[in-house]
N, C-alpha and C positions, 0 to 999 in steps of 0.2 A: 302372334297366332300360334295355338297348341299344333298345325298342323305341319307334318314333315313335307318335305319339297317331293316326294314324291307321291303324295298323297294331293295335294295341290296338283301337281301337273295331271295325274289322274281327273279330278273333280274340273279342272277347266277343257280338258279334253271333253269329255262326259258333257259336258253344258257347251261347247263348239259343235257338239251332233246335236243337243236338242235345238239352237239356234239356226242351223241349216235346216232340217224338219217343219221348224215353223214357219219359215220361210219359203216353203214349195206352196205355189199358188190355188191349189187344195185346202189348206187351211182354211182361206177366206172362200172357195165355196161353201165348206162343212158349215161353215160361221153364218155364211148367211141362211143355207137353208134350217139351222135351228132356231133362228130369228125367227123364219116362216113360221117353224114347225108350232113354235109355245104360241104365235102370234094365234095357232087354226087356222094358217094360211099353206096347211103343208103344200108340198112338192114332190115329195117321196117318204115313204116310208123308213124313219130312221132305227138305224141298228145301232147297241152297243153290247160290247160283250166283257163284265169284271170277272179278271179270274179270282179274287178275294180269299178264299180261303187255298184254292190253289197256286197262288203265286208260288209257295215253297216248290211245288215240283217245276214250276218254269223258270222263277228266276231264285236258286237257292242261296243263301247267307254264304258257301263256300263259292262261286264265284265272284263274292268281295276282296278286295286287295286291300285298302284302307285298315287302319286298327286305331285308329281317335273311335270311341265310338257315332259323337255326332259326325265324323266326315263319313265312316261306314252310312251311317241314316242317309245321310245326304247320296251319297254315291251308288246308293240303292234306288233314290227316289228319281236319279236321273237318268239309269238304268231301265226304269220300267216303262218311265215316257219313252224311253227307243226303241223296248220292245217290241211296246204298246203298236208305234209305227213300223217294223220293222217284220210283224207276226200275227197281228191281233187285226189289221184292216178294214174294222167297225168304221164309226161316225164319227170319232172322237176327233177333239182339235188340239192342235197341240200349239201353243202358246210361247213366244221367248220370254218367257218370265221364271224367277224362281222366287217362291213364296216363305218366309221364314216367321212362322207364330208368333205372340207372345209365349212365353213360360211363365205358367200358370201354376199355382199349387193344385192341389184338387179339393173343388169346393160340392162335397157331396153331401148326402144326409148324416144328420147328429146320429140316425139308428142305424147302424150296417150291419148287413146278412154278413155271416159266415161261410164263404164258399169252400165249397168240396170239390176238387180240380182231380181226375185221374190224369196219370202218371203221362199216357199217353193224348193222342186227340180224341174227344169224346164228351157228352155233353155232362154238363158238371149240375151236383144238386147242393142245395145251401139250408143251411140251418137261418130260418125268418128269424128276423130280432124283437120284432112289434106284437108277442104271445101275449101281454094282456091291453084292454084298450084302456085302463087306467095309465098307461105310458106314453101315449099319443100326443099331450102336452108337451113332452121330452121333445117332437118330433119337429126339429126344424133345419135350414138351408143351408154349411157355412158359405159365407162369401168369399168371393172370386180374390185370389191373390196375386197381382202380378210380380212376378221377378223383374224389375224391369231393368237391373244390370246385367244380367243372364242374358237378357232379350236383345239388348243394345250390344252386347260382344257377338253373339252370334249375328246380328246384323251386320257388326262391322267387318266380322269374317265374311260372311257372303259378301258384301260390297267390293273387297280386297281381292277377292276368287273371283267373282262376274261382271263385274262392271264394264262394260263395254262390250260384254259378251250375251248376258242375259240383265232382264230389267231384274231388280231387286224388291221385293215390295214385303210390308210389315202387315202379313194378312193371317188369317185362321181363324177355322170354327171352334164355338163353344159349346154346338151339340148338335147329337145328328137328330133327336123328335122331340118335340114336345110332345111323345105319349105318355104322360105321367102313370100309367095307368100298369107301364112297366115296372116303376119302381114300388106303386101299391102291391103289386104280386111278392115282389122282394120283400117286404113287409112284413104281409102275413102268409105269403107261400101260396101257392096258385091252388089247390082245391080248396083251402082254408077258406079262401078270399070268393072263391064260388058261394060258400055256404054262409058269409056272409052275408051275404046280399040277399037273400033267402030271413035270414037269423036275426040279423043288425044290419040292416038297412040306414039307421040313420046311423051307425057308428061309422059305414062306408062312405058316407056322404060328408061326415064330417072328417077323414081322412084325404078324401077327395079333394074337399075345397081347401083343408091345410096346403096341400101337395101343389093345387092353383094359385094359390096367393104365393108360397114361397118361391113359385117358377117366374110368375110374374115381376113380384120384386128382384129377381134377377134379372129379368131382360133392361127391368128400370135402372139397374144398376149398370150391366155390360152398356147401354146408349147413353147416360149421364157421365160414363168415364172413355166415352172414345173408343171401347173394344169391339164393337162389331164391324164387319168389310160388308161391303158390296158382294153380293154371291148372282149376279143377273149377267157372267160371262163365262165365261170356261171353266162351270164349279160345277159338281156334284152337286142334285137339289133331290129332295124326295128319297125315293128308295132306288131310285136310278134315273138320271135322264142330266142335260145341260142343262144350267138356266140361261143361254144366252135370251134376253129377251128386252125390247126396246120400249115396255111399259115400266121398266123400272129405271133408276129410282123415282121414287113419287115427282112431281112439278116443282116443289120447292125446295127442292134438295140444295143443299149449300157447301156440302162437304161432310158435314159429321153425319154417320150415317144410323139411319133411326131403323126400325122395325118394316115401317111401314115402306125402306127404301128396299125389302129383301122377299124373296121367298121364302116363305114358314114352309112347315111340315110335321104334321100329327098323324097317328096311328095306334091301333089298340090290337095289338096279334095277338096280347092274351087273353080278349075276351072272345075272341072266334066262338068260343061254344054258347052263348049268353044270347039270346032273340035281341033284334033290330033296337024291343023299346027300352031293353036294360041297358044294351050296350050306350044309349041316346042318353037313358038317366042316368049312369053309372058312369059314364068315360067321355061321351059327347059335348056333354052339356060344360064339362071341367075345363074341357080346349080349347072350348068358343071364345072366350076370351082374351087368348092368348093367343088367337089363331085371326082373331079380330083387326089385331096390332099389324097385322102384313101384306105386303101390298100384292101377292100374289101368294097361292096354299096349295100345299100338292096333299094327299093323304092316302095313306094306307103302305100297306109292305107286304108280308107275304099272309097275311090274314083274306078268305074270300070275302069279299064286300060284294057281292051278286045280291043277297036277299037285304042288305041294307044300304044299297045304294042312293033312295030315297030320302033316307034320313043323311046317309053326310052330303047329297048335293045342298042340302042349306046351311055349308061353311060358307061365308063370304069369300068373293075372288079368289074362289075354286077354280086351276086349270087343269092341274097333272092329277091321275085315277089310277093308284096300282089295280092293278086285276091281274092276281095271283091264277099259278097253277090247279088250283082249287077253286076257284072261279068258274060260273055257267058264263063260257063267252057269249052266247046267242043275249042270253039277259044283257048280263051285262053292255053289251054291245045297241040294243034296242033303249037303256037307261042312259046312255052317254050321246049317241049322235056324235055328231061335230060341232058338240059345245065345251067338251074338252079334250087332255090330251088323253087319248085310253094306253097306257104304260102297261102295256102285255108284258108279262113273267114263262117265259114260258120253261118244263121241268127242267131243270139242273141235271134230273138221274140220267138222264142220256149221258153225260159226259165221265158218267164217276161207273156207268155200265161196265163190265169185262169187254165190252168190244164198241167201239160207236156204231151205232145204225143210224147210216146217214139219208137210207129211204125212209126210215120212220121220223127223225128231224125233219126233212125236208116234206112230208105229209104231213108233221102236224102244224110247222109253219106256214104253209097255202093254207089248208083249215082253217087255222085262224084268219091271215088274209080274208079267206072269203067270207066268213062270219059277220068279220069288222068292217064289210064296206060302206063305207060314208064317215066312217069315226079316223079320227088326225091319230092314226094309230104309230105306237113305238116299239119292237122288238128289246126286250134289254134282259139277257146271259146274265143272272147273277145266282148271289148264293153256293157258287161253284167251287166248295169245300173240298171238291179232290175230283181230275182229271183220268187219273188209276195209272198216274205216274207217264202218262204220252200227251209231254204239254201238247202237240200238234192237233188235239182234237179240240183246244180254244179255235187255234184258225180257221179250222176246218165249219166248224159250225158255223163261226162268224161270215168266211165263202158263201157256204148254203144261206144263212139269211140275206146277205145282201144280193145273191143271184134270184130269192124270192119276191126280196124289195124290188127287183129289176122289173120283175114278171107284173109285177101290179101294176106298174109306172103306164105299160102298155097295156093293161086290163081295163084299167079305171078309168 
């Protein structure tokens, strides 16, 4: 093992706090009631709150001890789960497991944009690579590489640090959407790709279905070689929420796990400006297939789907519905019922404000509340790029939501 003995005693200390954590009888309520929750059997209204982009100011790189850098990753990762319990008081479940990926090369597109990154944080703009469509031919997958001697030492390092302390397991994602419709932008650059559609219609469509076919033969590939996990327990599904949920894996599940044993997840945030039927012809119609493959589908992220809610309720074994801050909750809330889960976003700017207002939080959370009654509604904090430096306003928010969730419990 690269790692020194006191980087070890660190990393097992670290992983003896998340193993008492999980073990507070709490766990298995939060567990069951998101069983209810995905089930449409809610019980309460569930809160989560990711600090994401704010993590730096809650838990920053300088109080790591560690200098291997995978035990730094590691020592970070088990860090945050104590936070997570320790600060943050959402819904979340915290699990004695430690999860350790394959090592993967990166298997991206043959064409890549040139990104333009400033200096500091701030959104970056890229030079498209796909400028004529005589080059679209050029335009394909590469395949997935695994390290798998890479994968097996770090494994065996995990086993040697947790074994007996946390389970160990050979798990990880190999993407957070099938929205291809992101990497079409990357392509030919997001007003470019408007004017397409408009100009060359069929040149988009035949970009489309490349982009379909080559995602697809990737899942056919990740299930033919054993890479995918079970994501139906204490994982990240959609753009926020647990999958804990006891419709998956499918009936005949045997072990090796297929598509259909998992929650999918598709989205198109960059066609937000595009009407209901483009968005359908242009980006809908490309993920149906792929979104086909799954045995349960969340879709959407911070794009409003209020005026085309219609059109994605006919993804098959549709449960979870972002409804972004840009979202008509009333509509929205009238288009969903309690036939699935409505994954309310609610603004992030409250947190990244000069000051929290936590009367204006706490009014626009009833609000919603009231809007949403009769929908298996979810509270979920993300997006939250910067707190303005006073991590305490994660907590604090997270308090007011669930003292909101409280208020329904006895409303409803």
């Amino acid at each position: 093992m690269s790692f020194s003995a006191s980087e070890k005693d660190t990393l097992q200390r670290l992983a003896s706090r998340v193993a008492e954590i999980a073990a507070d009888p709490v766990q298995t309520v939060r567990r069951n009631l998101w069983y209810k929750h995905n089930g449409l059997r809610p019980e309460k209204i569930m809160v989560l709150c990711f600090p994401e982009g704010s993590w730096e100011e809650l838990l920053p790189e300088s109080v790591l001890v560690a200098e291997d850098p995978l035990a730094r990753a590691w020592e970070w990762q088990l860090l945050a789960r104590i936070y997570g319990w320790e600060h943050i008081h959402d819904d979340q479940v915290t699990e004695a497991t430690f999860d350790v990926p394959h090592v993967c090369e990166p298997d991206g597109w043959s064409l890549q944009e040139e990104r333009i990154v400033p200096e500091n944080r701030g959104a970056f703009t890229w030079k498209a690579p796909l400028k004529d469509w005589g080059d679209l031919s050029k335009l394909s997958r590469r395949k997935t590489t695994v390290d798998e001697e890479e994968t097996r030492r770090r494994l065996d390092i995990a086993h040697e640090l947790f074994d007996g302390i946390l389970e160990v397991r050979n798990r990880g994602g190999h993407w957070w959407s099938l929205g291809i419709t992101g990497t079409a932008i990357m392509l030919r650059g997001l007003g470019q790709l408007m004017l397409d559609i408009h100009d060359s219609p069929d040149r988009v469509h035949e970009m489309m279905s490349r982009l379909r076919d080559a995602t697809m033969d990737r899942l056919d590939f990740l299930e033919s070689n054993g890479l995918l996990c079970l994501n139906n327990g204490c994982d990240y599904v959609g753009s926020g929420g647990l999958g804990f949920s006891d419709e998956l894996p499918a009936e005949d599940f045997a072990g090796t796990v297929r598509c259909k044993d998992m929650w999918g997840f598709g989205e198109a945030q960059e066609f937000v400006s595009v009407s209901p039927a483009m968005f359908e012809e242009f980006s809908l119609q490309y993920q149906l297939p792929m979104l086909e493959r799954f045995g349960l589908n969340c879709y959407g992220c911070c794009e409003p789907l209020d005026t085309r809610l219609e059109v994605v309720k006919k993804l098959p074994r549709l449960r979870r519905i972002s409804i972004s801050p840009w979202a008509d909750l009333e509509i929205s809330a009238e288009s969903l019922e309690d036939n699935f889960v409505f994954s309310y976003k609610p603004n992030p700017s409250v947190l990244a404000a000069l000051t929290l207002d936590e009367e204006l939080v706490r009014n626009q959370l009833r609000e919603a509340v009231r809007v949403t009654e009769g929908c298996v509604l979810e509270m979920v904090m993300k997006d939250t790029h910067t707190v303005n430096r006073q991590p305490e306003r994660i907590e604090r928010w997270t308090q007011i939501a669930q003292e909101v969730a409280a208020e329904a419990v006895c409303t409803r």
